[in-house]
C-alpha positions as CSV (number, residue, x, y, z in Angstrom):
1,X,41.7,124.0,113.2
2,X,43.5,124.0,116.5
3,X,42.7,120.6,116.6
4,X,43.8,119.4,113.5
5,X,47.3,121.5,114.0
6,X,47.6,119.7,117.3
7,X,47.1,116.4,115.9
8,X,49.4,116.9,113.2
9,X,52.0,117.8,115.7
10,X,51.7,114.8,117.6
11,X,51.7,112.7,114.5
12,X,55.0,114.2,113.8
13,X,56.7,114.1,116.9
14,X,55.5,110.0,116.8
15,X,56.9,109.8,113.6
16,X,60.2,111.1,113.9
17,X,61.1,110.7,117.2
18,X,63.0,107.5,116.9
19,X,66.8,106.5,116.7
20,X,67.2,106.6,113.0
21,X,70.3,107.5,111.0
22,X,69.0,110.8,110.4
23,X,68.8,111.6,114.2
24,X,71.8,109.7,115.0
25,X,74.2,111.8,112.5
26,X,72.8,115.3,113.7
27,X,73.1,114.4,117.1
28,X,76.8,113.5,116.3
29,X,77.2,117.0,115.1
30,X,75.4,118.6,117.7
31,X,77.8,117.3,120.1
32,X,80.6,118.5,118.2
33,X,78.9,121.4,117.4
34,X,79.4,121.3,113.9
35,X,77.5,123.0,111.1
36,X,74.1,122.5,113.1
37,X,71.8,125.5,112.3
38,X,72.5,124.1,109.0
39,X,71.9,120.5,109.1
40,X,68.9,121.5,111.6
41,X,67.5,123.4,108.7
42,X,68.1,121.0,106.1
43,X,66.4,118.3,108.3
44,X,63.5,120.4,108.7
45,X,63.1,121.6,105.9
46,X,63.1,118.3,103.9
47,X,60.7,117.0,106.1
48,X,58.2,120.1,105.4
49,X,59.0,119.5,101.5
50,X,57.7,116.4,101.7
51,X,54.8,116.4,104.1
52,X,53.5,119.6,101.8
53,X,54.2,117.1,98.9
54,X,51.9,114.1,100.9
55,X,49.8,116.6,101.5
56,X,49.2,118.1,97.7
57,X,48.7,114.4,96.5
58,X,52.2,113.3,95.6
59,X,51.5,109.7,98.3
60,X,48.9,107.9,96.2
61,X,51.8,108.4,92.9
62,X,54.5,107.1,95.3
63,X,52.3,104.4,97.1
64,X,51.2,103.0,93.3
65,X,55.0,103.2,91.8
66,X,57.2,99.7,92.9
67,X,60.2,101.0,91.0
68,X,61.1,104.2,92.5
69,X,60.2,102.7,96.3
70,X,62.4,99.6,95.0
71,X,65.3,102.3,94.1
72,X,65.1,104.1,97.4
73,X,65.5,100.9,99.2
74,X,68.3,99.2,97.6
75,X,70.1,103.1,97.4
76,X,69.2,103.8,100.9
77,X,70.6,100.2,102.1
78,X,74.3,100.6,100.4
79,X,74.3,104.3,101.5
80,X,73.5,102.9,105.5
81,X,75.8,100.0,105.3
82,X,78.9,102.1,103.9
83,X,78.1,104.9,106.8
84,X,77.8,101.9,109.6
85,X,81.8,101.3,108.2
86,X,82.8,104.5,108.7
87,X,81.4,104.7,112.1
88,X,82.5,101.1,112.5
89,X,86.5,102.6,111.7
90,X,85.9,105.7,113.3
91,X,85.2,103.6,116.8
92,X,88.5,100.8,116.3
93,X,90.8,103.7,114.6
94,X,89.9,106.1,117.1
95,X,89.3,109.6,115.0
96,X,87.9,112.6,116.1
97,X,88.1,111.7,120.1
98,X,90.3,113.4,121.8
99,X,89.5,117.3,120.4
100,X,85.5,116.7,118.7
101,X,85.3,119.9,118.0
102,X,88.7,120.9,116.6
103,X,88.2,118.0,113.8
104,X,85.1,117.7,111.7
105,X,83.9,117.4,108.1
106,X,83.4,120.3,106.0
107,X,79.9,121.8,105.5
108,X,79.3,120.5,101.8
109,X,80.1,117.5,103.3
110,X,78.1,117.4,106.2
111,X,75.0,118.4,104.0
112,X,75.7,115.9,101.5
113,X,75.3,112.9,104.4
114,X,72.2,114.7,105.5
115,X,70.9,114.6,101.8
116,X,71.2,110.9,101.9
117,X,70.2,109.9,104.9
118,X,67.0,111.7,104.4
119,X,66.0,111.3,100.4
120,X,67.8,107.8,100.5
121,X,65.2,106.4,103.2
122,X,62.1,105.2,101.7
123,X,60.8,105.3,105.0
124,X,61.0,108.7,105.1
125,X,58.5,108.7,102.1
126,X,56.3,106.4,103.8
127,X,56.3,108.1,106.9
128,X,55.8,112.0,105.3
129,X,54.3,111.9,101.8
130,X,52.4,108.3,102.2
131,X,51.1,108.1,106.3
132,X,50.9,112.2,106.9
133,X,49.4,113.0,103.3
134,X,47.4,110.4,104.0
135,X,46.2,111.6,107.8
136,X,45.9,114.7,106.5
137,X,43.9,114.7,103.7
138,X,40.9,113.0,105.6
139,X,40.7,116.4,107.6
140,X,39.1,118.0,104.6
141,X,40.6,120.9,102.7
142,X,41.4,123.6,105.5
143,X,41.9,121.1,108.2
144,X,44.6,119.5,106.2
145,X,47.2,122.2,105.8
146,X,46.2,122.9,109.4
147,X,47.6,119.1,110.1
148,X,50.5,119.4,108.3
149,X,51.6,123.0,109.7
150,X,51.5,120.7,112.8
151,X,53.5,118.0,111.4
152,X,56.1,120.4,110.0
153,X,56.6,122.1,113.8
154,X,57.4,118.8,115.0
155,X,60.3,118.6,112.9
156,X,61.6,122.1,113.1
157,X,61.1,121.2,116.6
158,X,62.7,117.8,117.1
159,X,65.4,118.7,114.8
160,X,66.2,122.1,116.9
161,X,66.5,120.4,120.0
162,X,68.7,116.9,119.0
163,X,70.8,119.8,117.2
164,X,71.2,122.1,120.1
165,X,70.5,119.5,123.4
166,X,73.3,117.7,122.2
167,X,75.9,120.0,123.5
168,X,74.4,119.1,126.8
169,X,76.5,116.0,126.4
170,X,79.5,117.5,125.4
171,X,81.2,117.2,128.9
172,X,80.7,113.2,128.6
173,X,82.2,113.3,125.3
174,X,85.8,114.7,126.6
175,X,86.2,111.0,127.3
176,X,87.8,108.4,124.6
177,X,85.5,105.2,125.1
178,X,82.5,108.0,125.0
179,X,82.9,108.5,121.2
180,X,84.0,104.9,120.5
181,X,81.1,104.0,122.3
182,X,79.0,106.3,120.2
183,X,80.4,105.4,116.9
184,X,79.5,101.7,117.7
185,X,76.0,103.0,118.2
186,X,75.8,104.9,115.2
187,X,77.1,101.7,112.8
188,X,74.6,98.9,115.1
189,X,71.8,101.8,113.6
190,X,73.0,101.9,110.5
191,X,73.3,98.3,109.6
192,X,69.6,97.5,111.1
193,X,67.9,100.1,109.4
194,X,69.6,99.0,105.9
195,X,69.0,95.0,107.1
196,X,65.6,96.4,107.1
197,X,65.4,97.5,104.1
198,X,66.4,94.5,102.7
């Protein structure tokens, strides 16, 4: 059982440690340290949603169906584009640089980017109802909650520390070109995830 929780923690440290939009947007608000138990919840917490979802059977219904994974992608590919511009503006205009943590988005807001990054991905679906159901449910029926108890660690995890390391870089980010340069970051992710998806 050990085993299988082990495995299921590595699984989801593989899966999810990456520079996706999702990381990229808390780690933004980790450095301004901005609404981040919340959005390190939220993240968390939809990732456990949907790996218990994978896990209860939900992949092989999501795997078979072309027009919801067709829906995600196209949704998920506007959504990314239309954050790259505002990351693209935020870098050439030059908002929230000097003072990051005096200026910010609201929390409904904040949340509201979160929702789509995540439930806007099909990836996301792939990667936590398709791939870790999938893993899961060959580990027969105890072993698999133990794998996705696993799983769901690694994101609580992950999330926890991109939320709360990122403060660690707050003494770089007292600098001008360090948020422009960030920004530009953030929009180059953006736009090759939703190319991607395309």
């Amino acid at each position: 059982m050990l085993s299988d929780a082990g495995a299921g923690l590595a699984t989801g440290l593989a899966l999810i440690v990456a520079i996706g939009s999702q990381n990229a947007f808390v780690l933004r608000q980790g450095i301004q340290r901005q609404h981040v138990l919340a959005l390190v919840l939220f993240c968390a917490l939809s990732d456990a949603l949907l790996i218990v979802t994978g896990i209860g059977g939900a992949g092989l219904l999501i795997r078979g169906n072309d027009t919801l994974l067709n829906a995600t992608r196209y949704g998920g590919a506007a959504f990314l584009m239309l954050y790259g511009l505002l990351a693209v503006r935020r870098a050439v205009v030059g908002g929230q640089l000097s003072e990051p943590q005096s200026q910010g988005v609201p929390l409904a807001s904040a949340l509201a980017a979160c929702f789509g990054f995540t439930f806007l991905n099909p990836h996301v679906y792939l990667d936590t109802v398709v791939l870790v159901g999938s893993l899961a449910n060959q580990r027969g029926e105890v072993g698999r909650w133990f794998f996705g108890a696993g799983a769901v660690s690694a994101s609580f995890l992950w999330f926890a520390a991109l939320g709360y390391g990122a403060r660690l870089l707050a003494p770089l980010f007292q600098r001008r070109a360090a948020w422009r340069w960030l920004d530009a970051l953030i929009a180059l992710t953006m736009w090759t995830l939703a190319f991607k998806l395309l």
